[in-house]
N, C-alpha and C positions, 0 to 999 in steps of 0.2 A: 767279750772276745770270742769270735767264733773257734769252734772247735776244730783241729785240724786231724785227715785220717792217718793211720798211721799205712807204712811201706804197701803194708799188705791188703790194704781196703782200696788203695788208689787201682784205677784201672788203665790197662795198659794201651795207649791208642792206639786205632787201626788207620788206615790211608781215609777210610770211607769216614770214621769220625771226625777224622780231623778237616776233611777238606767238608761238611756238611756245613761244620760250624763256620768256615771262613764262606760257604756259599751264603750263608744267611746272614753274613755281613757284621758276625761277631769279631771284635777287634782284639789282634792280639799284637804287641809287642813285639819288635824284630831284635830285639837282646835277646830273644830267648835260643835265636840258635848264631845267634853271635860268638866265634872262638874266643873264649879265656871269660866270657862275661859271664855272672850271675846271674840266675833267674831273676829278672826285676819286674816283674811285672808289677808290682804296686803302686808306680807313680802313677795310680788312677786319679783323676782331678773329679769327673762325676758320676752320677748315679750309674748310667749306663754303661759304662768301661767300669765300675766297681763291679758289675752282674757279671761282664763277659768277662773277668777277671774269675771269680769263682766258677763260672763251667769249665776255664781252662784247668780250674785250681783240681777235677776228678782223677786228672790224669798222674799216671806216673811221670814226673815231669823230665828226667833224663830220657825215658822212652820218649815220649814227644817231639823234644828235642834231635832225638837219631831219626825220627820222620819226617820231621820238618825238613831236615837240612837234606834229606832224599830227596824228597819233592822240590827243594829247589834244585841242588843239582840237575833234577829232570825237569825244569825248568816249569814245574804244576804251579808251583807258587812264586813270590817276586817277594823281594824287600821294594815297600815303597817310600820314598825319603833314608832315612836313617830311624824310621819309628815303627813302622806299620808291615806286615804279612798280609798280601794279599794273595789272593787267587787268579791266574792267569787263563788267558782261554782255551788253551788245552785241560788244563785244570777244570773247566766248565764247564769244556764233554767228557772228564771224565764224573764229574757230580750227576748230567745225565744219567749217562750209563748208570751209575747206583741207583737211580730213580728209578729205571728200568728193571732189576733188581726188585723193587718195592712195588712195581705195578700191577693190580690185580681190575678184572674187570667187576663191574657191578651187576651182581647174578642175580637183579628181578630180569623178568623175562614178560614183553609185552608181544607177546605172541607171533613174531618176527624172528626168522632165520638169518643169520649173517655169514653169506661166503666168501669167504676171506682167499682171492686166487692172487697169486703172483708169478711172472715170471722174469726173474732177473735176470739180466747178461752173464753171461760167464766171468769178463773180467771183474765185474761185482759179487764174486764167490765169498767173499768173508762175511759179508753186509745179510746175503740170502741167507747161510748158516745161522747169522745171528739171528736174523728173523724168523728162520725157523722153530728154534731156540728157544725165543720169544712166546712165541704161538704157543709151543707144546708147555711153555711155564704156566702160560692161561689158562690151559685147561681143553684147549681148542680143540677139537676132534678132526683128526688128519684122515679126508674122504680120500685124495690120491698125494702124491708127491709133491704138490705146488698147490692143493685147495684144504683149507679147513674150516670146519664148522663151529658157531656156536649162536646160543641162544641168546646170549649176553651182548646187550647196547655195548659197542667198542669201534665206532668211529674215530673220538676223539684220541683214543690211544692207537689206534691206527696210524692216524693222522702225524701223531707225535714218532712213530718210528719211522715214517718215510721222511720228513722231515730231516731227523737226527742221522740215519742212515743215508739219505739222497737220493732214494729209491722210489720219491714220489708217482712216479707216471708207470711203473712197474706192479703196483699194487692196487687192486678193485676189490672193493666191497658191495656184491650182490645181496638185497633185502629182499628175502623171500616168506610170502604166507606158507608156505609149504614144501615138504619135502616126501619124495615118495617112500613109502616104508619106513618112514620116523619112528617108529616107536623104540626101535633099540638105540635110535640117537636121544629121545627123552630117555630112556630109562640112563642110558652114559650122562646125564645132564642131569638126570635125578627132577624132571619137571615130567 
């Protein structure tokens, strides 16, 4: 019989934990934010829903329960049938977004500058902030107002926030062998 933690070993879920677990297609039970119902999550029949049964089991399971039934209210997640919590498409850009969060670039450096210019519309004001945002989480070295620099290959994450944002045609990535008076931007880059 596995061992169970007590009150104060469980941890208490966030939005981002809980919806990572349903983006990765762990199954969870829709009794669990079912009114007047008990936690039942045990009518597991296999292997696989016994596993996703124990990652749900870390949680404080009353907290959980007060987040699940947020997210639905705000329509992140769905009951599907009368058994299943899934993740809805809004729910989906917000798992993005977390991912973005977690984005970091890969800092070998093959001897290539990357200038990262954009200029967004005005009524795309939120989207450019966040991209900004973005940039400066990287590490990215802000040459003026709309260009940053880095040494670090980051097309594919590029790619992935004009995408996510819909800022595709708004944002160019210049590959440059050089740059004039580099050396205080290696030294900022530590290469």
């Amino acid at each position: 019989m596995a061992k169970t933690k007590s009150k104060k070993e469980l941890i208490s879920p966030t939005v981002k934990n809980v919806l990572t677990l349903l983006a990765a297609g762990t199954f969870l039970a829709a009794t669990i934010i079912a009114p007047g119902l008990p936690l039942a999550l045990k009518p597991f029949l296999d292997y696989k829903r016994e596993k996703d049964y124990q990652k749900w089991r870390q949680f404080n399971q009353s907290r959980l329960k007060q987040v699940l039934r947020r997210l639905k209210e705000r329509k992140i997640v769905e009951v599907v049938g009368d058994e299943t919590i899934k993740i809805t498409e809004k729910g989906k850009i917000k798992v993005l977004k977390f991912n973005l969060e977690d984005m970091q670039l890969n800092k070998k450096w093959d001897g290539k500058w990357r200038l990262i210019i954009y200029d967004v519309p005005k009524h795309k004001k939120k989207e450019r902030n966040y991209l900004r945002e973005i940039l400066k989480r990287l590490e990215c070295f802000q040459l003026q107002k709309s260009v940053y620099l880095t040494p670090h290959p980051c097309e594919n994450e590029i790619e992935f926030l004009r995408q996510l944002l819909n800022i595709g045609d708004d944002v160019k990535i210049l590959k440059v062998a050089s740059i004039e008076n580099e050396k205080p931007y290696r030294d900022y880059f530590g290469i």
